[in-house]
C-alpha positions in Angstrom: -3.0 -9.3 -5.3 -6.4 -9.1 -3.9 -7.8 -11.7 -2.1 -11.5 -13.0 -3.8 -14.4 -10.9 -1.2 -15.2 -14.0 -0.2 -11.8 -15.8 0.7 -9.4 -16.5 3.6 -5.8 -16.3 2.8 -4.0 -18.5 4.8 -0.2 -18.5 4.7 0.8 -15.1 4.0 4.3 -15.4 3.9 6.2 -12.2 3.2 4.9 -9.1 1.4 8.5 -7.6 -0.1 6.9 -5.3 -2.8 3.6 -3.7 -4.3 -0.1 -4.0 -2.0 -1.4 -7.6 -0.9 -5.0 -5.9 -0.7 -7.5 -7.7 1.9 -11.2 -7.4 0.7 -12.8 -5.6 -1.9 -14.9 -2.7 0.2 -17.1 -5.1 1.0 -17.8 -7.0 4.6 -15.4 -10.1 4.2 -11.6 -11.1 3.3 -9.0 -11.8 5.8 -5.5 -13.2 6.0 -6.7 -16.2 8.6 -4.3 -16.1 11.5 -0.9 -16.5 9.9 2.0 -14.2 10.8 2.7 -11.3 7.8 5.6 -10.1 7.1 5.8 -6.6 5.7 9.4 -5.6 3.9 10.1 -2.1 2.9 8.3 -1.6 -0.4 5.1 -3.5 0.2 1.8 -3.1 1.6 -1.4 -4.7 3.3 -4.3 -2.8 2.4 -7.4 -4.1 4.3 -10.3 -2.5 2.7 -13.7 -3.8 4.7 -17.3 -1.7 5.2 -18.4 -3.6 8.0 -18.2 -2.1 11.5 -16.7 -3.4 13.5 -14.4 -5.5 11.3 -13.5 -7.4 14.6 -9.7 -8.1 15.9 -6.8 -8.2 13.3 -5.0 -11.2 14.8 -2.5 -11.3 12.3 1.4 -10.7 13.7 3.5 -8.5 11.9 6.6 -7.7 11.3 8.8 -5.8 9.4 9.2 -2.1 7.9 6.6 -1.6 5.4 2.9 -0.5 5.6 -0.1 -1.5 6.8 -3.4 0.3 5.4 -7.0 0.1 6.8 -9.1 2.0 4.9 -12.9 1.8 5.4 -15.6 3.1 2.6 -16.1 6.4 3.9 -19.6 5.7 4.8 -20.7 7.1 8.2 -19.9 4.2 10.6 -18.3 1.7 8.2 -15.2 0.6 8.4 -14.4 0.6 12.2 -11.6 -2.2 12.5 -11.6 -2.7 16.3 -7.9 -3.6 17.7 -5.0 -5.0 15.8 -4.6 -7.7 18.6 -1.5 -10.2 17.3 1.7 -9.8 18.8 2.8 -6.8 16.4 5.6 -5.6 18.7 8.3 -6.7 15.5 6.9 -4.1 13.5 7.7 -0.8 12.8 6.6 0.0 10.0 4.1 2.7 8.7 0.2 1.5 10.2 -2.3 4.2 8.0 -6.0 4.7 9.0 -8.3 5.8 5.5 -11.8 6.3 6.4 -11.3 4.1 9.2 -10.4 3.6 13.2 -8.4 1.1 14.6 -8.6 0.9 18.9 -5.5 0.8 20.4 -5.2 -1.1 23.8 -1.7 -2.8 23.7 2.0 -1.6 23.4 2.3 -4.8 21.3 -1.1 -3.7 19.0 1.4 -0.9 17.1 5.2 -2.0 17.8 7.4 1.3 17.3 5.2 2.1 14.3 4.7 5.0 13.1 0.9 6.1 13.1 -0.5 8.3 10.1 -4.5 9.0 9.7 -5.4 9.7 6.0 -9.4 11.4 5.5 -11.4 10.2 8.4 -8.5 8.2 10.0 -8.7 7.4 13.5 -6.4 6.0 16.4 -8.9 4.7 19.3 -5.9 4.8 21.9 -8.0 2.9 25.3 -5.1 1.7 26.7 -1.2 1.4 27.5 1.4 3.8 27.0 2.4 4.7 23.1 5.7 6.5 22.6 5.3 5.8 18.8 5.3 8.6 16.6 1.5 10.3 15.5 1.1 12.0 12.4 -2.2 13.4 12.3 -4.6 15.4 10.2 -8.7 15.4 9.8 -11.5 15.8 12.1 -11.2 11.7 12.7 -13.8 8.7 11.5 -17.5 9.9 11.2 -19.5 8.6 14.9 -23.3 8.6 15.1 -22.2 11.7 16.9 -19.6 13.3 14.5 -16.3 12.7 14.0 -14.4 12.8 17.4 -10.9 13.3 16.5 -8.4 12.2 14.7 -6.6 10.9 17.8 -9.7 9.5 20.3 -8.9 9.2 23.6 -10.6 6.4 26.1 -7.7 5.5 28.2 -4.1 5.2 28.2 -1.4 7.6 27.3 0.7 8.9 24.5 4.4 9.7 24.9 5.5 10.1 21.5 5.6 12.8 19.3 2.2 13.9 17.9 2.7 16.0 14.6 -0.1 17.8 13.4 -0.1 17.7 9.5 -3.0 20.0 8.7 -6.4 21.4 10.5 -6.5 18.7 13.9 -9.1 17.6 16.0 -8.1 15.3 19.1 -10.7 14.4 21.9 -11.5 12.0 25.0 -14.9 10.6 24.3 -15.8 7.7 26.8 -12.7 7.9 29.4 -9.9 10.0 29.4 -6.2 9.7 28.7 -2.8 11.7 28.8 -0.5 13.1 25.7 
């Protein structure tokens, strides 16, 4: 199901199977604030050009997957922080053409963290241990792309897996892995 481009969902409920897709590529659709569950077999897909998106205050939960994918336009699609209380979900969270800041243990629960082509993790805060499956030169900056994994602040403790040619920096702070 895609919600109309020019829509708030409100009321989620649960997602058990298939892709609950959030926009159209374009600069509007949300979910409102309600709290998502994801099950095993589904998917929310946000798929938004504007930059920045803003805060994701939707909570999840659950073990499915969560996709941000951008346009692939050179700054389009930044999503800012996923700031609801996700620390129930630990699921699968995928950047496409996309970065999504990280300041909170609570932003990414024990998620696992993939980047598809020009997928970014903005960590600028906290301590991750979750698990970073990485590949790509990162989301396109006015400056080029700085990484797959950007690094501003905070620390990760997890495992970082590199899935193909790499590139992780510190642009604007510095951090720890």
């Amino acid at each position: 199901a895609t919600p109309s481009p020019n829509n708030t969902m409100v009321g989620a409920g649960p997602v058990n199977e298939g892709v609950l897709q959030v926009g159209a590529g374009g600069t509007s659709g949300s979910l409102g604030n309600s709290t998502v569950t994801v099950n095993a077999g589904g998917t929310v897909n946000y798929k938004r050009s504007d930059n920045p998106v803003g805060a994701t205050a939707n909570a999840f939960s659950g073990t499915g997957t969560l996709i941000f994918e951008g346009t692939g336009t050179n700054l389009q699609g930044g999503y800012g922080t996923i700031s609801g209380n996700n620390s129930g979900f630990s699921g699968t969270i995928r950047t496409i053409n996309s970065r999504i800041a990280i300041d909170n243990v609570n932003d990414i629960g024990t998620s696992t963290l993939i980047t598809g082509t020009n997928g970014q993790f903005w960590v600028t805060g906290a301590t991750h241990a979750n698990n970073f499956r990485i590949s790509g030169n990162g989301w396109l900056e006015t400056n080029g792309p700085y990484g797959a994994i950007r690094i501003a602040g905070g620390t990760i403790s997890g495992p970082v897996t590199l899935e193909g040619d790499s590139r992780i920096t510190t642009q604007g702070g510095s951090g720890t892995i």
